[in-house]
N, C-alpha and C positions, 0 to 999 in steps of 0.2 A: 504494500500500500504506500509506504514512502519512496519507494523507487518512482509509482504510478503519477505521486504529487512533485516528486522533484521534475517528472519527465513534460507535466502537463506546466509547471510554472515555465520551464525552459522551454516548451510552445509560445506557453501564452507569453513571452519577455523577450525571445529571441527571434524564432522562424527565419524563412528566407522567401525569397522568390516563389518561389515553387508551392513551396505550403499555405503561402498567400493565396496564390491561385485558387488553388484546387478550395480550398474554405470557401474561400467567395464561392467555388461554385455547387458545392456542395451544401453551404449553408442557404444560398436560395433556392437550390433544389428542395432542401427539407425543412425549409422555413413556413412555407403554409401549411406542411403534413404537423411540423411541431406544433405548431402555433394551435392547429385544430384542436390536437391531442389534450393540447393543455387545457385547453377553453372548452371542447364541450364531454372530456372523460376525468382529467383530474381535477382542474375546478369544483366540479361538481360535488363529487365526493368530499374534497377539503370542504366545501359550502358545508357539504351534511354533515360531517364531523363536525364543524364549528355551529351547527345548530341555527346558519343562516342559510336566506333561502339563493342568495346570488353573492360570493365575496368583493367579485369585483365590482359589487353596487359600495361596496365601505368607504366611507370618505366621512372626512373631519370639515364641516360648515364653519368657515371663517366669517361669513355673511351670508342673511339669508337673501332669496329672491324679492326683489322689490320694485313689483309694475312687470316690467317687460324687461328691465335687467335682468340677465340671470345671480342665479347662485355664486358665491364664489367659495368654493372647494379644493381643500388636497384629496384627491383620490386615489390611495393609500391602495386599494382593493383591484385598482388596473396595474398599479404598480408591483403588485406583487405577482399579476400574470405575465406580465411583460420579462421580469425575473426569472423566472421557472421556465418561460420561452427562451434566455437566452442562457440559461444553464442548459437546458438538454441540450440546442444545438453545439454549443462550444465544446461540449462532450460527445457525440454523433461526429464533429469534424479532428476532434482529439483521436476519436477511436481509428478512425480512415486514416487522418495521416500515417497515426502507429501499425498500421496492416501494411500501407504504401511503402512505409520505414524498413519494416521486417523481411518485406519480400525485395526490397533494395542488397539490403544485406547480404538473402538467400542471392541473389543470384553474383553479389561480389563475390562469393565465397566460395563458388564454382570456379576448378581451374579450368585455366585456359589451354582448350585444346591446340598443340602445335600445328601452325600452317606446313607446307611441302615445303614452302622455300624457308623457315624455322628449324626443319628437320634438314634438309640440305646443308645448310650454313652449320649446324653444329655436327653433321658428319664433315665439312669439311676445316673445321677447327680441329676435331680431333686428329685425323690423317695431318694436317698441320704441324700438329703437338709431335706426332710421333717420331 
């Protein structure tokens, strides 16, 4: 687990190029499927635990509505979906980089098959040597 949070803060601090990319495109790819997820399967549920009927109706009335002005409100209760939206994705694109990561790896780690002219040149180093 601390390997997991050292490797996600050196994402989220460092990155390059490349991992830029693919976020960007990965997190708009799965930013309306998160964003659903949260708003109409977990919301929910937190709503019902918390014994309210909508959380992200929650908000703190700094002023109320007066005429045709509206309310003025912290709305506490959107903010905290907007939150949960942008923790799963950042984790969804953490998980993809580290598969992109691992299979980078796998294939540095593969030797390199010698070409002919590889294999020529060190048969004729060696007859050289001798």
């Amino acid at each position: 687990m601390k390997n997991f949070i050292q490797e996600f803060k050196a994402f989220a601090l460092k990155g390059n190029v490349f991992d830029l990319a693919i976020a960007i495109i990965i997190g708009s790819a799965f930013g309306k499927i998160i964003a659903s997820f949260v708003a109409d399967v977990f919301m929910p549920v937190i709503s019902l635990l918390m014994g309210n009927n909508n959380i992200t109706e929650l908000k703190i009335v700094l002023k109320e509505a007066v005429g045709e002005t509206p309310e003025l409100a912290i709305r506490y209760g959107l903010f905290i979906q907007t939150f949960i939206d942008f923790i799963l994705i950042a984790l969804v694109i953490f998980a993809m980089i580290k598969m992109i990561n691992k299979m980078k790896k796998k294939e540095e780690a593969k030797p390199a098959v010698p070409t002919n002219e590889e294999i020529l040149l060190t048969e004729i180093r060696d007859l050289l040597k001798k």
